[in-house]
N, CA and C atoms as a LAMMPS dump frame, in Angstrom:
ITEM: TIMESTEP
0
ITEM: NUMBER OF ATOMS
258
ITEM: BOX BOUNDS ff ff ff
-5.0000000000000000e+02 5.0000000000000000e+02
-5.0000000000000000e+02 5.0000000000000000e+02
-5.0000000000000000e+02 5.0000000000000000e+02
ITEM: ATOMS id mol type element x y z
1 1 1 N 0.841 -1.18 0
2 1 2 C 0 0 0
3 1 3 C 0.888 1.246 0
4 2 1 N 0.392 2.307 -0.765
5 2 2 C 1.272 3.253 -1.148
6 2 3 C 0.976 4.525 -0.307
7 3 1 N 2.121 4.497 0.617
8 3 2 C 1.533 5.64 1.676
9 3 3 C 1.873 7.212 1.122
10 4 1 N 0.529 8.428 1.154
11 4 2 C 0.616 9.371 0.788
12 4 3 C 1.599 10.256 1.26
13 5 1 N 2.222 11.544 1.1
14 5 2 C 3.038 11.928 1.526
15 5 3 C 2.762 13.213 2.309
16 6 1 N 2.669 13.317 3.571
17 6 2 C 1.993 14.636 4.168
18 6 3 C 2.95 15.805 4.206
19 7 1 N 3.996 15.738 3.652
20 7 2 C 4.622 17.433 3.804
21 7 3 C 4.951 17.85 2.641
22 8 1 N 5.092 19.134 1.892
23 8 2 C 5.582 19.39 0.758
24 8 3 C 7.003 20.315 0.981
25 9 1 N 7.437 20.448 0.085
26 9 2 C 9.064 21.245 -0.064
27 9 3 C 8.582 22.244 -0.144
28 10 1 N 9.325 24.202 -0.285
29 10 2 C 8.938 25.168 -0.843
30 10 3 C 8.51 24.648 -2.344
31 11 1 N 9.567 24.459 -2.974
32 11 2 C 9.446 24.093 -4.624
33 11 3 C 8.215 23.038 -4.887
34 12 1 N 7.985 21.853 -4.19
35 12 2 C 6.703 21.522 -4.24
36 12 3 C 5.414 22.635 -4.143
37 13 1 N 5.116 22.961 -3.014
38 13 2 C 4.266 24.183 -2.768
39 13 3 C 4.017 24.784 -4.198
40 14 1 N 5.371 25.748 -4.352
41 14 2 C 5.362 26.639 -5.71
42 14 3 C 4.396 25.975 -6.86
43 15 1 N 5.077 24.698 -6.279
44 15 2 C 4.189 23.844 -8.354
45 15 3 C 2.989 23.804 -7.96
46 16 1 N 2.51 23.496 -7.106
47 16 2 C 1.122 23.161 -6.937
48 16 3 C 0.567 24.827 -6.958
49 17 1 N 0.931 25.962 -6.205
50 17 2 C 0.615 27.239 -6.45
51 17 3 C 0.645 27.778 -7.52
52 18 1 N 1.311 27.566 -8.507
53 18 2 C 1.832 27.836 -9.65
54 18 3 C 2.512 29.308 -9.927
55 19 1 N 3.258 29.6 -8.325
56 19 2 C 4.231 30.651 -8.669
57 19 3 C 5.698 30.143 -7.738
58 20 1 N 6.074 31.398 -8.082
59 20 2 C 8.075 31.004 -7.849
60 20 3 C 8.308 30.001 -6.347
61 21 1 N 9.356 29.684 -6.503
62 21 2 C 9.615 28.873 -4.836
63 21 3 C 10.238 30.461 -4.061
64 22 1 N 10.807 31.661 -4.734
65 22 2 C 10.616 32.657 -4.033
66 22 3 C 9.603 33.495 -3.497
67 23 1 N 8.658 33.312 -4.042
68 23 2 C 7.076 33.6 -3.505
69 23 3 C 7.037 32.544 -2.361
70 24 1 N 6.831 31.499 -2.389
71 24 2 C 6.671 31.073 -1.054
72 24 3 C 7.53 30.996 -0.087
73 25 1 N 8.486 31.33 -0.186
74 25 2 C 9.616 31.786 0.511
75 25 3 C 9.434 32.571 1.702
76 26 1 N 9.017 33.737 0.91
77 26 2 C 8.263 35.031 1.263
78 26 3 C 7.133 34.726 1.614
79 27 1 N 6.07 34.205 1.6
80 27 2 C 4.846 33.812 2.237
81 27 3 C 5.831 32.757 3.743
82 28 1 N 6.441 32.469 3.82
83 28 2 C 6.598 31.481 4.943
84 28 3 C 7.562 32.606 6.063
85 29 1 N 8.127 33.566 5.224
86 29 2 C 8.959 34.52 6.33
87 29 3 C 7.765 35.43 6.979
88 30 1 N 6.974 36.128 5.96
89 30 2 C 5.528 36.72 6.471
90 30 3 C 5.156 35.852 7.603
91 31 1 N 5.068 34.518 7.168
92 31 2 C 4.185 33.893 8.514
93 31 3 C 2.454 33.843 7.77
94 32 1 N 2.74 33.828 6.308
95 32 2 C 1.317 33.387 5.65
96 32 3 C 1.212 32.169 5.742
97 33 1 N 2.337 31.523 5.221
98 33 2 C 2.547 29.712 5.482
99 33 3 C 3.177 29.332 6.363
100 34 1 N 2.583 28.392 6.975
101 34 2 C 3.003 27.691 8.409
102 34 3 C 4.148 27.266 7.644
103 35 1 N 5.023 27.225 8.365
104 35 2 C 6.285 25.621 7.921
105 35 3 C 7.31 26.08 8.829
106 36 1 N 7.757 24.962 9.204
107 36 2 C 8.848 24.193 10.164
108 36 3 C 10.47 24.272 9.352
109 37 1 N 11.113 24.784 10.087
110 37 2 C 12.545 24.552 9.84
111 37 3 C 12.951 23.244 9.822
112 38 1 N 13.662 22.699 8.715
113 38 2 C 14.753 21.169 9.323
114 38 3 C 15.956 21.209 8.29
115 39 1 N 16.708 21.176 8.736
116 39 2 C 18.225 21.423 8.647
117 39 3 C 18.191 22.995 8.114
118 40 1 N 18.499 22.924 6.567
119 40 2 C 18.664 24.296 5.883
120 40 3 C 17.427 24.49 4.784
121 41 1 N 17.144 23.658 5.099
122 41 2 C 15.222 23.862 4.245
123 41 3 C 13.846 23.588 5.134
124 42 1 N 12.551 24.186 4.739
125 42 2 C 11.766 24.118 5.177
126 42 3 C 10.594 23.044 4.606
127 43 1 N 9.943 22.393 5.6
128 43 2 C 8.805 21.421 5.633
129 43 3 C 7.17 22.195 5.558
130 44 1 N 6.247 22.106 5.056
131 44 2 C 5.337 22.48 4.791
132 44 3 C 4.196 21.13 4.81
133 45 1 N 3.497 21.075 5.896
134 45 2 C 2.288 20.058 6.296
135 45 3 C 1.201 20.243 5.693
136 46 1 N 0.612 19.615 4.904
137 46 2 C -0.646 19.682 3.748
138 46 3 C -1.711 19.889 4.099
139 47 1 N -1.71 19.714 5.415
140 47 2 C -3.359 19.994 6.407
141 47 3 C -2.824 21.717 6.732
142 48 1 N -1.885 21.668 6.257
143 48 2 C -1.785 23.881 6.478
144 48 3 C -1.661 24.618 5.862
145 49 1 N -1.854 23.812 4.487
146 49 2 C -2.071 24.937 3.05
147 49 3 C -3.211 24.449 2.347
148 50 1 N -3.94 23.464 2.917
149 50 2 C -5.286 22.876 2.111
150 50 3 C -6.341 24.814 2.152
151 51 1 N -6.43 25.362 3.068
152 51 2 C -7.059 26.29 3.521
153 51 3 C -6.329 27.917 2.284
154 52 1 N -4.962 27.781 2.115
155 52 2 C -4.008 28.293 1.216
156 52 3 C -4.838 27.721 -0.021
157 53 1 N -4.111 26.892 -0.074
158 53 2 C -4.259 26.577 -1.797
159 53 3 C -6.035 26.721 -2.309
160 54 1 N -7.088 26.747 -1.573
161 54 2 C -8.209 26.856 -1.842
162 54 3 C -8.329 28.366 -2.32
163 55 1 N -7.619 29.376 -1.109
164 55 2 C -7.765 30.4 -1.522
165 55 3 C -7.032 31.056 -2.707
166 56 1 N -5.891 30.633 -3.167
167 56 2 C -5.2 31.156 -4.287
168 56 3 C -6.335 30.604 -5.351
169 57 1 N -6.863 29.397 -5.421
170 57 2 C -7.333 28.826 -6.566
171 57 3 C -8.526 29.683 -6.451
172 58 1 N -9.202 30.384 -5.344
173 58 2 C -10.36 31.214 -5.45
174 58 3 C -9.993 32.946 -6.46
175 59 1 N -8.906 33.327 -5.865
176 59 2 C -7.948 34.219 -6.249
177 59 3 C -7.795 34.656 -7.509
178 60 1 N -7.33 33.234 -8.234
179 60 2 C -7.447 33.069 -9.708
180 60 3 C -8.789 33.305 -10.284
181 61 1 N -9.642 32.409 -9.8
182 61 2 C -10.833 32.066 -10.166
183 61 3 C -11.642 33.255 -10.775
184 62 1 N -11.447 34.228 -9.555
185 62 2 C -12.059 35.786 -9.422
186 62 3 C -11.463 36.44 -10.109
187 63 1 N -10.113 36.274 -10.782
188 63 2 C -9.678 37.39 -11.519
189 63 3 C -9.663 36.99 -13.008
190 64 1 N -10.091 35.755 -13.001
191 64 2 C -10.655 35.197 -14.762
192 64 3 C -12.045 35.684 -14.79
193 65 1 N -13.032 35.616 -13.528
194 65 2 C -14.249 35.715 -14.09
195 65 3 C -14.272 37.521 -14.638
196 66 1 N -13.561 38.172 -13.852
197 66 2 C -13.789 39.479 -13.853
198 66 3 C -13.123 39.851 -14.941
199 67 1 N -12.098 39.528 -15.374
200 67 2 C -11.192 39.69 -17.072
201 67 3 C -12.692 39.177 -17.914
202 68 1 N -13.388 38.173 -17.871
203 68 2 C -14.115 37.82 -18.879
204 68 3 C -15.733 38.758 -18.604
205 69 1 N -15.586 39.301 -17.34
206 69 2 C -16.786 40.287 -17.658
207 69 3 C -16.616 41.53 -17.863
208 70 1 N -15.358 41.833 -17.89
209 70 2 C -14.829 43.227 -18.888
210 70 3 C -14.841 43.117 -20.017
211 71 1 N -14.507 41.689 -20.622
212 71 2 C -14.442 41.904 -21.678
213 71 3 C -16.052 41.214 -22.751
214 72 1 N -16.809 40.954 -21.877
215 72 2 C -18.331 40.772 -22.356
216 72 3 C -18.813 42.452 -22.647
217 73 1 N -18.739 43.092 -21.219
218 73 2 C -19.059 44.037 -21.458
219 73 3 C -18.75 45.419 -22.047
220 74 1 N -17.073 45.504 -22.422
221 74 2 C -16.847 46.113 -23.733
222 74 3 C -17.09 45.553 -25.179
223 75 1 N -17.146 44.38 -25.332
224 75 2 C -17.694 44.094 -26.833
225 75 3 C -19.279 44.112 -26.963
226 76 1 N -19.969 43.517 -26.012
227 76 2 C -21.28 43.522 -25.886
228 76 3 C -22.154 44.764 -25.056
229 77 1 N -21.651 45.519 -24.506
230 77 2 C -22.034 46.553 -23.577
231 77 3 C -23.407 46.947 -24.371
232 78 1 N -23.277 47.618 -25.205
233 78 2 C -25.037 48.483 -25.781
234 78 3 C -25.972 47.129 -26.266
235 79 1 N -25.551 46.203 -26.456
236 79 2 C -26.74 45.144 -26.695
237 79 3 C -27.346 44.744 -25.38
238 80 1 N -26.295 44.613 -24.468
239 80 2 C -26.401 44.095 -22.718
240 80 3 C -27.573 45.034 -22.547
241 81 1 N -27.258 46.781 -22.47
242 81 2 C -27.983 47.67 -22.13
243 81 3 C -29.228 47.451 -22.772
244 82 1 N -29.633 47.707 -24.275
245 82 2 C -30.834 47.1 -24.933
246 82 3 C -31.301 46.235 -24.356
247 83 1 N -30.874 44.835 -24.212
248 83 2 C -31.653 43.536 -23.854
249 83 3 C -32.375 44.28 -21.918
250 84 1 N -31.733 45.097 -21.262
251 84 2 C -32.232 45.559 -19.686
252 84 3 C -33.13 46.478 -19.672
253 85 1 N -33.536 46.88 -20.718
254 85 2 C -34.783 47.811 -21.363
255 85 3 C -36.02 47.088 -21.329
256 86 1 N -35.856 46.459 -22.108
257 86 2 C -36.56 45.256 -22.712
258 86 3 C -37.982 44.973 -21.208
């Protein structure tokens, strides 16, 4: 049986975040991300960025929907307005 792995690296983190391992770097000196010192690198426990990684993926989420309703409503804007007449 293939046991899961409960801690990630910075550079793990990063991939799954999908920005630099210096971004989380900086999120772990802030004290945004929990993680533990061991030797000369840091450990990161998956039950302490499940709450993280939800919110970046919300983050994203919100800044695609809002790019795609700028851009509904500059190409479509006076039909939008017409059809709220209606």
């Amino acid at each position: 049986m293939k046991k899961t792995k409960d801690i990630l690296s910075i550079k793990e983190l990063a991939d799954i975040l999908g920005i630099s391992r210096i971004a989380v770097f900086n999120k772990v000196k802030k004290g945004q991300i929990k993680a533990q010192k061991a030797g000369r690198n840091y450990i990161i426990y998956k039950k302490d960025v499940l709450d993280l990684i939800s919110d970046e993926v919300s983050d994203k989420l919100k800044k695609r929907i809002d790019s795609s309703v700028d851009m509904v409503v500059s190409e479509y804007g006076q039909a939008l307005k017409l059809l709220g007449e209606e």
